[in-house]
C-alpha positions as a Markdown table, in Angstrom:
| # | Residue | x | y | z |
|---|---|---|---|---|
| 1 | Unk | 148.1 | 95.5 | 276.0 |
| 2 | Unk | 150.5 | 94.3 | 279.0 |
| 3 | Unk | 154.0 | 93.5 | 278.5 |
| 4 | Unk | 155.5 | 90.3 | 279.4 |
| 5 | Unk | 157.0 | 91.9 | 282.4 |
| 6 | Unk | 154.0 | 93.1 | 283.4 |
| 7 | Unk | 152.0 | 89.2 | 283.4 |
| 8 | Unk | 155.5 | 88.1 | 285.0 |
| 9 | Unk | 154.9 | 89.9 | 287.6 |
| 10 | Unk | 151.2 | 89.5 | 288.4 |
| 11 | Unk | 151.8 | 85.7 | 288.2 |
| 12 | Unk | 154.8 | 86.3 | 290.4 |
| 13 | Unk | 153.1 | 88.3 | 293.3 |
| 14 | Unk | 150.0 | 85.8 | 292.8 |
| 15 | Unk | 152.2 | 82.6 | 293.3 |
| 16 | Unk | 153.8 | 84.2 | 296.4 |
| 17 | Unk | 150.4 | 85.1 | 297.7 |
| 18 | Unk | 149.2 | 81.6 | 297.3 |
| 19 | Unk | 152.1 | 80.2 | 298.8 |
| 20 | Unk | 151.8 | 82.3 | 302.0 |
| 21 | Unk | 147.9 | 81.3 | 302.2 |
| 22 | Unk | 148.7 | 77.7 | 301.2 |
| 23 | Unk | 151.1 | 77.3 | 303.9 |
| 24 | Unk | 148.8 | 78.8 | 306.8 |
| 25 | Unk | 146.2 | 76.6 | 305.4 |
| 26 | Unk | 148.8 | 73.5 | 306.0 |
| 27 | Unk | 149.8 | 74.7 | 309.0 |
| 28 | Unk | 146.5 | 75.6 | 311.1 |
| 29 | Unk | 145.0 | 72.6 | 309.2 |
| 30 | Unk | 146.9 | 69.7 | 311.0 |
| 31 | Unk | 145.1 | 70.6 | 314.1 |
| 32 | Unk | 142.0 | 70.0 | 312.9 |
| 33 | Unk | 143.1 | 67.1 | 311.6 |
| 34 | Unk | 145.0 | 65.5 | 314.4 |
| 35 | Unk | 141.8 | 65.7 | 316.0 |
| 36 | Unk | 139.9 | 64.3 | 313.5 |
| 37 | Unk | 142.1 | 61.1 | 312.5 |
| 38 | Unk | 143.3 | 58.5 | 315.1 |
| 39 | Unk | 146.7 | 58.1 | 314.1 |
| 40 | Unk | 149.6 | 61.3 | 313.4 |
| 41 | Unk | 150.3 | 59.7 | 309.6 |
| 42 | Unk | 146.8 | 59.5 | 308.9 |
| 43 | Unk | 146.8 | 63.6 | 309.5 |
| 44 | Unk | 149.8 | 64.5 | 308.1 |
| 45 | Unk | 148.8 | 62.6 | 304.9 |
| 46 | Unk | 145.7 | 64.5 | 304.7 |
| 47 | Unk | 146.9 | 67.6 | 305.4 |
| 48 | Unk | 149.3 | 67.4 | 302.4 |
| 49 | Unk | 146.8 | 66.3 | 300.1 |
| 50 | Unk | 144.6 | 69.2 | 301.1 |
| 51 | Unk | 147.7 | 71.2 | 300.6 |
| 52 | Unk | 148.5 | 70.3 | 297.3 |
| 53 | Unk | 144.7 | 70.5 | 296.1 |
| 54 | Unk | 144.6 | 74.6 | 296.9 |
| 55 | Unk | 147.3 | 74.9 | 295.4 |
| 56 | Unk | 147.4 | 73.2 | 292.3 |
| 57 | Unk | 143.7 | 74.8 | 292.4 |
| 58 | Unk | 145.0 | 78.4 | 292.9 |
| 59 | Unk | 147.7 | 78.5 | 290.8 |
| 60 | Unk | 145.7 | 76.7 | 288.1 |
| 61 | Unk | 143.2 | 80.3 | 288.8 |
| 62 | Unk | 146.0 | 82.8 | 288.8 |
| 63 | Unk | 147.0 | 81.2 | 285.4 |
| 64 | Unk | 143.5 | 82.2 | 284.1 |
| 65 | Unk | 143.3 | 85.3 | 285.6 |
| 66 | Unk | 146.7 | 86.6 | 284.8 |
| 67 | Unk | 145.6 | 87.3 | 281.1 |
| 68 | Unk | 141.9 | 87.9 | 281.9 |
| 69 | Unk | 140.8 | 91.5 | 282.1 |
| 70 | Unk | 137.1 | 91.3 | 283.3 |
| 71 | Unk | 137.4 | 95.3 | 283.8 |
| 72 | Unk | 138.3 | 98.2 | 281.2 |
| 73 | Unk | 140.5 | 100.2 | 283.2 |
| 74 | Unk | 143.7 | 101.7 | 281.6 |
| 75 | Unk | 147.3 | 102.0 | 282.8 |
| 76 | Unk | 149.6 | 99.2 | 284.0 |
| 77 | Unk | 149.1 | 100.0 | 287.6 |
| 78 | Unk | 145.6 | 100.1 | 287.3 |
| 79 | Unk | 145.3 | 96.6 | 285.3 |
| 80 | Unk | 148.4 | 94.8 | 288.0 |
| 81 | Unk | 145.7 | 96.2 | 290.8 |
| 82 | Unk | 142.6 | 94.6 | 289.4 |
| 83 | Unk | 144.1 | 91.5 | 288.7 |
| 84 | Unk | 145.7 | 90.9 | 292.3 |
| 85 | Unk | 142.8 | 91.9 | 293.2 |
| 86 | Unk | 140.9 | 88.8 | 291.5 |
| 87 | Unk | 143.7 | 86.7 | 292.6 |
| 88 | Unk | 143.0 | 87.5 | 296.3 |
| 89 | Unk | 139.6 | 86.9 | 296.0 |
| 90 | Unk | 140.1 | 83.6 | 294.6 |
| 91 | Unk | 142.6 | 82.5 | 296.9 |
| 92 | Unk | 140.0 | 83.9 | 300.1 |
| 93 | Unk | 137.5 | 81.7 | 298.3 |
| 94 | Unk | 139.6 | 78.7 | 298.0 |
| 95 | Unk | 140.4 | 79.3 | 302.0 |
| 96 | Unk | 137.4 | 79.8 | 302.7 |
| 97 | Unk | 136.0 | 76.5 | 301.1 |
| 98 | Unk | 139.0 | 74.5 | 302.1 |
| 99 | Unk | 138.3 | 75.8 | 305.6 |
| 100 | Unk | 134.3 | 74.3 | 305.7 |
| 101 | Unk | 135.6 | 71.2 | 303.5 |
| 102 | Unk | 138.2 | 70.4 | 306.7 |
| 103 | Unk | 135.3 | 71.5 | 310.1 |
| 104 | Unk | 132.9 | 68.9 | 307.7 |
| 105 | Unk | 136.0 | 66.2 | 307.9 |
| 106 | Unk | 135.9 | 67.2 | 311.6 |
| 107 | Unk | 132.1 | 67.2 | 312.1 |
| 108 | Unk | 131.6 | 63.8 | 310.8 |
| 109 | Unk | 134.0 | 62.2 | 312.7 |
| 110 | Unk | 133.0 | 63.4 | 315.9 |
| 111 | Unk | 129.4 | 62.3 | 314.7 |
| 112 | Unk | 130.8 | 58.9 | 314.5 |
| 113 | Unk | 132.7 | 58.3 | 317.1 |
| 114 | Unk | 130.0 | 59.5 | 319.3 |
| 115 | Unk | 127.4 | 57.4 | 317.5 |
| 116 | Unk | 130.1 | 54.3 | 318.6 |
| 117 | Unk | 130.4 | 55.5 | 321.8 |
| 118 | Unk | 126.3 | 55.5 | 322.5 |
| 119 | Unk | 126.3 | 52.5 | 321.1 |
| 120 | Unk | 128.5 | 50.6 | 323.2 |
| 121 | Unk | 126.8 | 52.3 | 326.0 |
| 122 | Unk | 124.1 | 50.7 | 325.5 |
| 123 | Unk | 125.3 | 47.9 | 324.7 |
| 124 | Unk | 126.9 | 48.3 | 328.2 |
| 125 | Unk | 123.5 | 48.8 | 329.7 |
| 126 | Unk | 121.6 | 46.4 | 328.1 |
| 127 | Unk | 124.1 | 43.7 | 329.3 |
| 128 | Unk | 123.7 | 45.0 | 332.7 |
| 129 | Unk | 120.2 | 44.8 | 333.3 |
| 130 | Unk | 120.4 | 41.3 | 331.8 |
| 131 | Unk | 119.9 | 38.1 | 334.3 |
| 132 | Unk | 123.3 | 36.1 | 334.4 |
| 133 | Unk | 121.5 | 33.0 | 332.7 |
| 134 | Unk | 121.1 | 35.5 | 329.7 |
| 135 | Unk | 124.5 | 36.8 | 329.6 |
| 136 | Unk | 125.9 | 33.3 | 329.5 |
| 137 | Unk | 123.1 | 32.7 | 326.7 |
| 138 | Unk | 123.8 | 35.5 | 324.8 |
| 139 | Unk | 128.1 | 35.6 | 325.0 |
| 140 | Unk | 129.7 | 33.7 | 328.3 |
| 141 | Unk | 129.3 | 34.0 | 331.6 |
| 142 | Unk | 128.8 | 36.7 | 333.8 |
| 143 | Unk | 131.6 | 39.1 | 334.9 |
| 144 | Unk | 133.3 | 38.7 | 338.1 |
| 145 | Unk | 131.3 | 35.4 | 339.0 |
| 146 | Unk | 131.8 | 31.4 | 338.3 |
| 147 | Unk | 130.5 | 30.2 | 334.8 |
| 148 | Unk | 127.0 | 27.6 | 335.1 |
């Protein structure tokens, strides 16, 4: 059985670990996301609700796993080792899918705003092969000539 100074301890190292992941995560996560959203506010917001996601999500595992012994091993060194260990295995996890959650964010944007960019395109196009009595049938006249 573990002391309380022992759990204190294992919580405390865990928490610091999380907050050093948590705020790389924040930091290299803007990027993606001021490329992602139109406006700086829209980002920042994000990004901070990502933020506090992992880690209400990784403290909410180092919690459980600070009293969790999935192994038999003895000693308190031994036990403080196996435990971090878990710790940093969640916390790659949790990077990990935070990481693929935000390049999804990213994908799909870009997916639409390329779809709206085709689209117009084509829209473009389809104007331009047009006859000018069809243009001014379909949405005014003609660009750079006198309206009929």
């Amino acid at each position: 059985m573990l002391d309380t100074g022992t759990y204190i301890f294992i919580v405390v190292v865990g928490a610091i670990l999380t907050l050093v992941v948590g705020q790389i995560l924040m930091r290299s996560g803007i990027g993606f996301l001021r490329d992602v959203f139109d406006s700086e506010e829209v980002a920042v917001s994000t990004n901070r609700l990502l933020g506090v996601l992992f880690h209400l999500v990784a403290l909410g595992f180092l919690a459980l796993i600070s009293t969790y012994r999935p192994f038999d091993v003895q000693g308190t060194v031994q036990i403080v080792v196996t435990q971090l260990g878990g710790v940093m295995l969640v916390l790659g996890v949790l990077h990990g899918l935070t990481l693929l959650l935000l390049a999804r964010v990213r994908s799909r944007r870009r997916s639409e705003t390329l779809e709206s960019e085709m689209t117009a395109q084509y829209e473009q196009s389809r104007r331009a092969r047009q006859s000018p009595r069809q243009q001014v049938i379909e949405g005014g006249p003609p660009s750079g000539g006198a309206s009929h």
